[in-house]
N, C-alpha and C positions, 0 to 999 in steps of 0.2 A: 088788333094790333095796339101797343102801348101808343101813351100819346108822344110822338117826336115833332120836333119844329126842323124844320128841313135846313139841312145846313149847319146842324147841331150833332155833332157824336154822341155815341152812343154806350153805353159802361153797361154793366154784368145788374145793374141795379134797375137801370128802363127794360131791361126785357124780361119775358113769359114766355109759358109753355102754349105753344100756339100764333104767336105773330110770326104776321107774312112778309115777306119782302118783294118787289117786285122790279129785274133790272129793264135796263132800254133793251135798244136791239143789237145787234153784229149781224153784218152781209158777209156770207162766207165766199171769197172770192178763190175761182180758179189757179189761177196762178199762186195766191197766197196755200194754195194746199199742196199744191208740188211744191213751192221753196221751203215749205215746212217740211215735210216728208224728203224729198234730196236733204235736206240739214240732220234729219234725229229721226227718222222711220224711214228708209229708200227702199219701200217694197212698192211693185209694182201696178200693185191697184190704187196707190197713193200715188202716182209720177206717170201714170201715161196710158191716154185713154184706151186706148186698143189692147192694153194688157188688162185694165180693169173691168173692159167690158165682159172677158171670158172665166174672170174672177165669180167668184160667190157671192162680189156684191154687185157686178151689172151693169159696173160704171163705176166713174172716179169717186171717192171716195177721202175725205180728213180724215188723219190718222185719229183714234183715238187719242191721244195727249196732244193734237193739236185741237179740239174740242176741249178737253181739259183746259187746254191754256186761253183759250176764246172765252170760257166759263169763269176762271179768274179773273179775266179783264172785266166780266159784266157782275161778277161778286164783287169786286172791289169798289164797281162804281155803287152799289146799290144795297152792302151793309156798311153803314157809315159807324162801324166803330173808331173808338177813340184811338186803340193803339195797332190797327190796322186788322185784315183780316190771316189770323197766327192760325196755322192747322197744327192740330195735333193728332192724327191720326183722321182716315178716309176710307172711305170705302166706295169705286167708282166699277159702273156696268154703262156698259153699252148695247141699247136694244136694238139699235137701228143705226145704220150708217149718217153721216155728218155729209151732206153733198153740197156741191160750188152751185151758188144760188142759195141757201138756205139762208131763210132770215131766223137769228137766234137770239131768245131771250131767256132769263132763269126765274124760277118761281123759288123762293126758299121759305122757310114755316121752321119754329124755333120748337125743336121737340123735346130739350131739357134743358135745363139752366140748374148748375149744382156748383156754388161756393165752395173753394178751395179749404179745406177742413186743416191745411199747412200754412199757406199765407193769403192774411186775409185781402190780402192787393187785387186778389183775381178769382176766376174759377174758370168752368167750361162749361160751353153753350154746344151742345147738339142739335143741327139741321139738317136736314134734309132738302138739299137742292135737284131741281130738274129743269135739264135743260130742252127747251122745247124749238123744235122748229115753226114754220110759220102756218103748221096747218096743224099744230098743237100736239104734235108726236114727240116722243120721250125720245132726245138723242143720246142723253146722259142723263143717271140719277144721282147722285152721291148724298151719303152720309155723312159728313164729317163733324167730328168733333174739336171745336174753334177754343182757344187762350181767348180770353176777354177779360179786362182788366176794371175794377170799379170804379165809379168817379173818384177822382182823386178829392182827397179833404183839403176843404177853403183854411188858407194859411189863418192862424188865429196873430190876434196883434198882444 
C-alpha cells in the first residue's frame, strides 16, 4: 500500500494498482434487518422468522441493499479520500446470505487508477471490495468504479 499518515486524505496522486484497505467491523443486528427490509425490501425472508426459515435461505436473512448499505458505512470509514467516496458505476453479487449476528468487515484492493484524459482535477480509481463475515465468507463482492479527485494545487503567493 502507498504510504498514508492516517487521518490524512487521500487524492488520485497517493494511490496504485494494488493497495489494500482494510475497514472496522458492523454487528448485523436482528431487528436492524427487519426495520430495513419493512422500509425498502418487505419480503418475507427479510421480516419474520418462520417465513424465512421455509425460504431458500433457512433463516432470516439482510436484504441485499441492506448489506450494500452496511458496506458504505464501512467504505466510507476506511477509504479516506479527500472528496469523499463518489461511485460511478458498480457491480454488486451476493454469494451468501447477510445474517443477524454477523460481524462484517470490507477488504478493498485498488485495481486501476487512470487520470481523467478531460479534466485534469480527477480521474477514476477501480476496486474491488468484499465483504466478509466473521468466519471470512464473501457476503458481497463489488467492483466499483470510484471519482477521485487530485491533490488540490498549494495556492502560489
Amino acid at each position: 500500500m502507498a504510504a498514508h499518515t492516517a487521518g490524512q486524505p487521500l487524492y488520485l496522486d497517493n494511490l496504485a494498482v494494488g493497495d489494500r484497505f482494510e475497514s472496522g467491523t458492523l454487528l448485523v443486528e436482528a431487528d436492524e434487518v427487519r426495520s430495513f427490509a419493512a422500509r425498502f425490501d418487505p419480503q418475507p425472508f427479510h421480516l419474520d422468522e418462520e417465513a424465512a426459515r421455509t425460504s431458500v435461505f433457512g433463516g432470516l436473512a439482510a436484504s441485499g441493499w441492506h448489506t450494500a448499505a452496511l458496506t458504505m458505512r464501512l467504505l466510507v470509514e476506511s477509504l479516506p479520500f479527500g472528496c469523499g467516496v463518489i461511485g460511478a458505476g458498480t457491480e454488486l453479487q451476493w454469494p451468501r446470505p447477510t445474517r443477524p449476528g454477523d460481524l462484517l468487515r470490507v477488504s478493498t484492493t485498488v485495481l486501476d487508477v487512470a487520470p481523467s484524459r478531460s479534466k485534469a482535477d480527477r480521474g477514476i480509481v477501480t476496486c474491488r471490495s468484499e465483504t466478509l463475515n466473521q468466519h471470512g465468507e464473501c457476503v458481497q463482492s463489488m467492483t466499483a468504479r470510484l471519482l477521485v479527485l487530485r491533490r488540490p494545487q498549494a495556492a502560489t503567493a
